[in-house]
Backbone bond lengths (Angstrom), bond angles and torsions (degrees), N, CA, C in turn:
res aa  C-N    CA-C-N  psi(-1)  N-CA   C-N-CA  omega(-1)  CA-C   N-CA-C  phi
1 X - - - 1.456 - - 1.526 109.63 -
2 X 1.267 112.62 137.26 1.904 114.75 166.03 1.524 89.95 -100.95
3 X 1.500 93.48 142.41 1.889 131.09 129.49 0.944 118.02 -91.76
4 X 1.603 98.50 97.91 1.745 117.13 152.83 1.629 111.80 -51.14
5 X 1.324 129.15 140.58 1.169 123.56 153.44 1.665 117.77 -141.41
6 X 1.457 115.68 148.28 1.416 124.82 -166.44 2.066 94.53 -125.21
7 X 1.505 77.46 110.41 2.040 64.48 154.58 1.777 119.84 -150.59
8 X 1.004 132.17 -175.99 1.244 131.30 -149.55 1.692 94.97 -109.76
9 X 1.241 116.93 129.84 1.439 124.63 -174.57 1.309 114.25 -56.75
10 X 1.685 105.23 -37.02 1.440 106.07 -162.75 1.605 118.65 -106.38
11 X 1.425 99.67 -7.92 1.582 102.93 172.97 1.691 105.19 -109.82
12 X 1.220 93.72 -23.38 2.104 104.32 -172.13 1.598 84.97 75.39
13 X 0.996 144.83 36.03 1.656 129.97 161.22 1.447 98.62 -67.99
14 X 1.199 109.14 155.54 1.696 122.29 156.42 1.021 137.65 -117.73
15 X 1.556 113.45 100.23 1.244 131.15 -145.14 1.712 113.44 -77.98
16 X 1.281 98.55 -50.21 1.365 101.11 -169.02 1.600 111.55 -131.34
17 X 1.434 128.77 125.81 1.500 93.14 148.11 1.651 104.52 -139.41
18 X 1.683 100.01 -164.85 1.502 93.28 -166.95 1.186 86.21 -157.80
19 X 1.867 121.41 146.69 0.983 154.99 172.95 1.346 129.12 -99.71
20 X 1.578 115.28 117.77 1.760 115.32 -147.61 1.692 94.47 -146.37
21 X 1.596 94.01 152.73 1.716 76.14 -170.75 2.026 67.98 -109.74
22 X 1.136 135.19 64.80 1.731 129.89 155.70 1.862 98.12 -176.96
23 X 1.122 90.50 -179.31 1.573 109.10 -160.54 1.511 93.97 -121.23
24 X 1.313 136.41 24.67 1.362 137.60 177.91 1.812 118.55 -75.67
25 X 1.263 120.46 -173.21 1.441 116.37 -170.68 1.361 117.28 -99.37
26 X 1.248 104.14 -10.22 1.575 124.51 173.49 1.694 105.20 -63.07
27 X 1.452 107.36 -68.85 1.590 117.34 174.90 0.951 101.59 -48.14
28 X 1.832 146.69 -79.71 1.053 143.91 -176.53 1.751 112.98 -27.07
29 X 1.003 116.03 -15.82 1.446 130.67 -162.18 1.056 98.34 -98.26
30 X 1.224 145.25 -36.86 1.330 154.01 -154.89 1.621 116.88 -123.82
31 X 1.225 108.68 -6.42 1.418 127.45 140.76 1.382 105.94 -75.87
32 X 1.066 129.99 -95.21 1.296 142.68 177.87 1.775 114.35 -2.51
33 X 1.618 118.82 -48.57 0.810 167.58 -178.47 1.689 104.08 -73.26
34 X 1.088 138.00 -64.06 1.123 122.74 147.95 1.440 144.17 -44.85
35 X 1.416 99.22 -51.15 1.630 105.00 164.86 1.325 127.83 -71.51
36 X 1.331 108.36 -0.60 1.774 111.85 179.76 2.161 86.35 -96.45
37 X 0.887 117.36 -35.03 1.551 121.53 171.05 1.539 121.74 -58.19
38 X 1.152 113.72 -53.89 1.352 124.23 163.66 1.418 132.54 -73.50
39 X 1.443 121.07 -26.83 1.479 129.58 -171.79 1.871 92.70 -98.41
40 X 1.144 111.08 -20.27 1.697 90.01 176.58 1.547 125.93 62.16
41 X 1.536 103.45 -7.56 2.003 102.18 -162.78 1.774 80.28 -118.90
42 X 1.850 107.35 167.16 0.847 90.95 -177.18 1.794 96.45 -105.33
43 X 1.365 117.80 -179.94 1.750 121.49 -144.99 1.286 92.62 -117.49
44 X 1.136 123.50 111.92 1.621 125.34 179.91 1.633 106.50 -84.14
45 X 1.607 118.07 -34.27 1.244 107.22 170.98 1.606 105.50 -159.16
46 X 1.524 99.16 171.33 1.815 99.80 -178.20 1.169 79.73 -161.95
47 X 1.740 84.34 121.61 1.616 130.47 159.12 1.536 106.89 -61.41
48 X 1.170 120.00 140.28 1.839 118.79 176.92 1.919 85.36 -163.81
49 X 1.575 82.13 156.85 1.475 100.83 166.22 1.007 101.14 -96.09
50 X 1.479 109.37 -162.78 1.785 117.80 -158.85 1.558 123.27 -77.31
51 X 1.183 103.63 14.60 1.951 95.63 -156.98 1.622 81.21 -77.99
52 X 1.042 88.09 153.20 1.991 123.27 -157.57 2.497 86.82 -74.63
53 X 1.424 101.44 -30.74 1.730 104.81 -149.36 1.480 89.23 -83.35
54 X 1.492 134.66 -28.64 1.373 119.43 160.01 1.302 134.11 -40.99
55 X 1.243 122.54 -36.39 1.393 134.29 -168.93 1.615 110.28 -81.87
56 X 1.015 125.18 -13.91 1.756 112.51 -177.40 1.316 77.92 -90.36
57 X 1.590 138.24 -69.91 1.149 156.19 -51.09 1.999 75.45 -149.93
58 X 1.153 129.62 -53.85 1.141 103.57 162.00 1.311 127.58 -89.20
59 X 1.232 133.99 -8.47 1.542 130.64 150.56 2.032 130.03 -46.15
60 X 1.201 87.74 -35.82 1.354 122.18 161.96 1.664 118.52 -60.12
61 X 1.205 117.40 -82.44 1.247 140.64 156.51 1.936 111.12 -9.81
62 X 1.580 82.02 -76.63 2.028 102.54 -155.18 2.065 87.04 -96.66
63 X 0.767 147.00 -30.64 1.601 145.27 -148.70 1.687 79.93 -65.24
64 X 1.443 71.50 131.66 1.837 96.81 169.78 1.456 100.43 -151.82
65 X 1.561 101.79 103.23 1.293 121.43 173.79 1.314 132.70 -59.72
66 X 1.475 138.09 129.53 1.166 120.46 -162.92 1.648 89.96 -101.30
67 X 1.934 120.43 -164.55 1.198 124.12 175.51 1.483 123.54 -62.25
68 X 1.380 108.45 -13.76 1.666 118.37 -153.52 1.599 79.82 -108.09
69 X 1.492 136.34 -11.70 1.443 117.27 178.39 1.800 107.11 97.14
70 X 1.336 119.23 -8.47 1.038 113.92 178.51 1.329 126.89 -90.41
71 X 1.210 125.12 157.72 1.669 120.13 -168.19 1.882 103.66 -69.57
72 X 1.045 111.40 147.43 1.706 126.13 173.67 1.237 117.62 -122.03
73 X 1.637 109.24 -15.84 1.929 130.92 -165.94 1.688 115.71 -65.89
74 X 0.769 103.88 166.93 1.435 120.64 175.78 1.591 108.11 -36.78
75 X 1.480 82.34 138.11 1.879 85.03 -177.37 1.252 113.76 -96.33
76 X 1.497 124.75 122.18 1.684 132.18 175.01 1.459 111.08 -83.44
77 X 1.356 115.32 120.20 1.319 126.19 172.79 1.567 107.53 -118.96
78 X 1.701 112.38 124.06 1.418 111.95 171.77 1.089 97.77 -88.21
79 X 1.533 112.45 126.33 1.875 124.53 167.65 1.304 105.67 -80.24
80 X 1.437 90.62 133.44 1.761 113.06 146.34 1.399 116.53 -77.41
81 X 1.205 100.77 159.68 1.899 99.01 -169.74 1.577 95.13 -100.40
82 X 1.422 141.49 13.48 1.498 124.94 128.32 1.349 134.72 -115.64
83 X 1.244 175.43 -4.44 0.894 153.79 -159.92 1.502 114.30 -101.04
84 X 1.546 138.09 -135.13 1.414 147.29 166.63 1.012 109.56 -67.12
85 X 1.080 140.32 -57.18 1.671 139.34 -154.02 2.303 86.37 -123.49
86 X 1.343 85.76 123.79 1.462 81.43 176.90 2.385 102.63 -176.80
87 X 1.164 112.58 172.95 1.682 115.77 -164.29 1.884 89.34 -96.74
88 X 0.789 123.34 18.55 1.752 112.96 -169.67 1.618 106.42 -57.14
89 X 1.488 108.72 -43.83 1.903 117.64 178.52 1.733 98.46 -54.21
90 X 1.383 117.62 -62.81 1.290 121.16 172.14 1.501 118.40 -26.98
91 X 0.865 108.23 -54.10 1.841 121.68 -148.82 1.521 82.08 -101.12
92 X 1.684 143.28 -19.00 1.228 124.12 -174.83 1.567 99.68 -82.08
93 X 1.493 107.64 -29.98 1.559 106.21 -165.77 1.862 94.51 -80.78
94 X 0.896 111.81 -38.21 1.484 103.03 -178.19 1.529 119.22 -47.13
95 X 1.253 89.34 -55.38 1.867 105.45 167.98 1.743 110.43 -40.03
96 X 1.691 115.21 -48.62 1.277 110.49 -167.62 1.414 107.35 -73.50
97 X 1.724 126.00 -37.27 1.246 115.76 157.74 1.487 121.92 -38.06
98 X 0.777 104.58 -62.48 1.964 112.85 -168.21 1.021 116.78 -34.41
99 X 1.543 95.48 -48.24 1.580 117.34 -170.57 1.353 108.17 -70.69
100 X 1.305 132.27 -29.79 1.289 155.02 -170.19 1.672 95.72 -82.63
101 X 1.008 131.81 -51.56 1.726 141.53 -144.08 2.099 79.72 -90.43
102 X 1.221 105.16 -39.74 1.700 109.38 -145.61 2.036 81.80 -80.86
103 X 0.425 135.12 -45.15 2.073 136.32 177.07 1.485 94.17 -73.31
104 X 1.186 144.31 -30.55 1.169 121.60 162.16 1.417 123.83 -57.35
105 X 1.280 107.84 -59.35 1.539 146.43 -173.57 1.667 125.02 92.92
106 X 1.161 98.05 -23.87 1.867 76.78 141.37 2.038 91.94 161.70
107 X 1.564 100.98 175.61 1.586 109.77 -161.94 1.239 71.79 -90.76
108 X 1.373 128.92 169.82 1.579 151.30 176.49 1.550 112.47 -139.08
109 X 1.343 119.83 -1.56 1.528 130.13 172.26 1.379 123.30 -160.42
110 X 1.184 99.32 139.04 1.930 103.68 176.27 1.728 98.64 -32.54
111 X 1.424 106.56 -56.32 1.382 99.69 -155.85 2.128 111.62 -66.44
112 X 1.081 103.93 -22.67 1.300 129.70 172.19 1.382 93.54 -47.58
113 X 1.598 105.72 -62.38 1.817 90.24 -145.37 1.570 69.32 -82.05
114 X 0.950 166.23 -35.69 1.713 156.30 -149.08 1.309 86.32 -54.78
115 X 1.100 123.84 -88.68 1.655 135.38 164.78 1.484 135.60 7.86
116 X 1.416 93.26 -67.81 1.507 114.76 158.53 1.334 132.16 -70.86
117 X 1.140 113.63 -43.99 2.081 109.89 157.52 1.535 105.27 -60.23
118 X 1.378 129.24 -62.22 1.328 108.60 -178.06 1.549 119.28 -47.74
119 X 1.396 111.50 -45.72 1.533 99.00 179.61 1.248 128.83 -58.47
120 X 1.813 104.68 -35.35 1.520 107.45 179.21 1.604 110.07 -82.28
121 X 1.078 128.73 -32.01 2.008 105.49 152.70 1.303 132.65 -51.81
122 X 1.357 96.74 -13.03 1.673 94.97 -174.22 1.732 97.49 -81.73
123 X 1.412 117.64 -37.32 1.288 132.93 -178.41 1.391 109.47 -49.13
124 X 1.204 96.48 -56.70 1.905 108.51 -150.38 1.499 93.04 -79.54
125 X 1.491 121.73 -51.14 1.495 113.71 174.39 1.340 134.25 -67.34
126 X 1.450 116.89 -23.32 1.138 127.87 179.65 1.631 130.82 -83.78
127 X 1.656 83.44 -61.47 1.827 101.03 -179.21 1.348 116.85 -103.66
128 X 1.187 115.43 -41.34 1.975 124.40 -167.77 1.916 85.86 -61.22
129 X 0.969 129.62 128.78 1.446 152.51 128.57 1.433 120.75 -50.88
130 X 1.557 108.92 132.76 1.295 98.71 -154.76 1.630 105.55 -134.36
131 X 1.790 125.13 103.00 1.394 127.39 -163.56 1.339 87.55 -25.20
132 X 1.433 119.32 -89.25 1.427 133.08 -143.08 1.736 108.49 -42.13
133 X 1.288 113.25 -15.76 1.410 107.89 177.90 1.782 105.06 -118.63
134 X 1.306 102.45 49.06 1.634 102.01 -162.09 1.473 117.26 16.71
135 X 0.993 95.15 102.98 1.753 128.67 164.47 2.295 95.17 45.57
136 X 1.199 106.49 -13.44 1.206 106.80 169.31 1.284 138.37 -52.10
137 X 1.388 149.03 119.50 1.362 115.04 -177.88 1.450 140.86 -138.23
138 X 0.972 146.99 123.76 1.761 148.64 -64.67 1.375 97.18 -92.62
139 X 1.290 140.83 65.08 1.418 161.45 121.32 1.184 104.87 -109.54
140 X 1.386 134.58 -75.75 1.555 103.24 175.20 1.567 124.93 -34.26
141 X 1.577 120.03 -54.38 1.206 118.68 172.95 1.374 132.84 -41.86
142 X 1.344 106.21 -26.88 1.372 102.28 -175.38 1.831 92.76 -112.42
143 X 1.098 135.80 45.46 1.463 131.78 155.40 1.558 104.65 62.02
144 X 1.468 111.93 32.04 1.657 77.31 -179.29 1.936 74.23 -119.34
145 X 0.621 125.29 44.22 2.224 118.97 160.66 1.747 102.50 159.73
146 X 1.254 99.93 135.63 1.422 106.66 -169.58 1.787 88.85 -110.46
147 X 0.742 114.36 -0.53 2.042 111.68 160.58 1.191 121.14 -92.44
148 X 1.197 123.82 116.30 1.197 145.53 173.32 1.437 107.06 -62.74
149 X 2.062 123.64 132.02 1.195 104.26 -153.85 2.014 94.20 -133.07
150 X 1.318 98.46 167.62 1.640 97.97 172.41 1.359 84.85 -123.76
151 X 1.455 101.01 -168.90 1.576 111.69 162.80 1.086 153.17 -66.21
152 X 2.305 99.18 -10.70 1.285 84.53 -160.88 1.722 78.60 -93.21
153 X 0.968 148.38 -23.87 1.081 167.29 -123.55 1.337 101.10 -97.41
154 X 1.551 115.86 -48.68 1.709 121.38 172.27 1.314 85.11 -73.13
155 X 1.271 143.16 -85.66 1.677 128.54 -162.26 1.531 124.02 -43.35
156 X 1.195 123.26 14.38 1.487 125.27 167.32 1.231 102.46 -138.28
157 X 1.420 139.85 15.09 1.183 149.01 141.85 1.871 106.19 -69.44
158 X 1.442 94.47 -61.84 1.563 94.00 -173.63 1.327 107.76 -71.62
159 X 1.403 125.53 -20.92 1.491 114.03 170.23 1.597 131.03 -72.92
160 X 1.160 107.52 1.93 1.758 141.16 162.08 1.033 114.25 -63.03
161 X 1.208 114.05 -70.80 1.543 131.93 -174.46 1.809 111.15 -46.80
């Protein structure tokens, strides 16, 4: 199985992800496709590494045609892992999954890993604190709750609702 994941450069929130048993342009599409659902803003650009299934799949996605037929859409940049513009946030959060998946020892069902990405966004956006955003973490950063949360705290939040 892949974990797709989408997150926001400037808060590190994690917006979207998606669960695929292939690495094709369709899935990428349907990631893509989520996070334009959930993020609400419109996406001036997305950083990706090299896999070949990003590229239809966000042309597709973000293309906003002007009168002359030419693209106006979101700009795709493949990152290098040094300079200014580059996937390093990407590839750090990937790492923290792994690391997370690898002490488990592994998902054993779609619905498993379903399970486990939801829980670990709820983590990483909610409660995990994050140096790079002083000890903040990417819900505070991005203004949507200035309380810092654990679990039991999200579970009597959602028991509100």
């Amino acid at each position: 199985m892949v974990l797709w994941s989408l997150l926001d450069s400037e808060t590190r929130q994690q917006i979207a992800y998606h669960i695929s048993q292939s690495r094709s342009k369709e899935e990428a599409a349907v990631l893509l496709r989520k996070g334009k659902k959930a993020s609400k803003n419109v996406t001036a650009e997305v950083v990706t590494d090299g896999l070949g299934s990003y590229n239809e799949a966000i042309e597709t996605e973000f293309a906003n045609k002007n009168d002359n037929g030419s693209n106006q859409g979101t700009l795709h940049i493949v990152g290098p892992l040094v300079g200014k513009i580059n996937n390093n946030k990407i590839e750090r959060f990937n790492e923290s999954i792994k690391g997370r998946i690898k002490v488990m020892g592994k998902l054993n069902s779609a619905k498993g890993a379903e399970t486990f990405a939801k829980g670990y966004q709820i983590h990483y956006n909610w409660i995990r604190g994050h140096k790079a955003l002083n000890g903040r973490t990417p819900t505070q950063a991005s203004n949507k709750s200035t309380e810092k949360m654990n679990w039991k705290k999200l579970i009597e939040k959602a028991s509100e609702c």
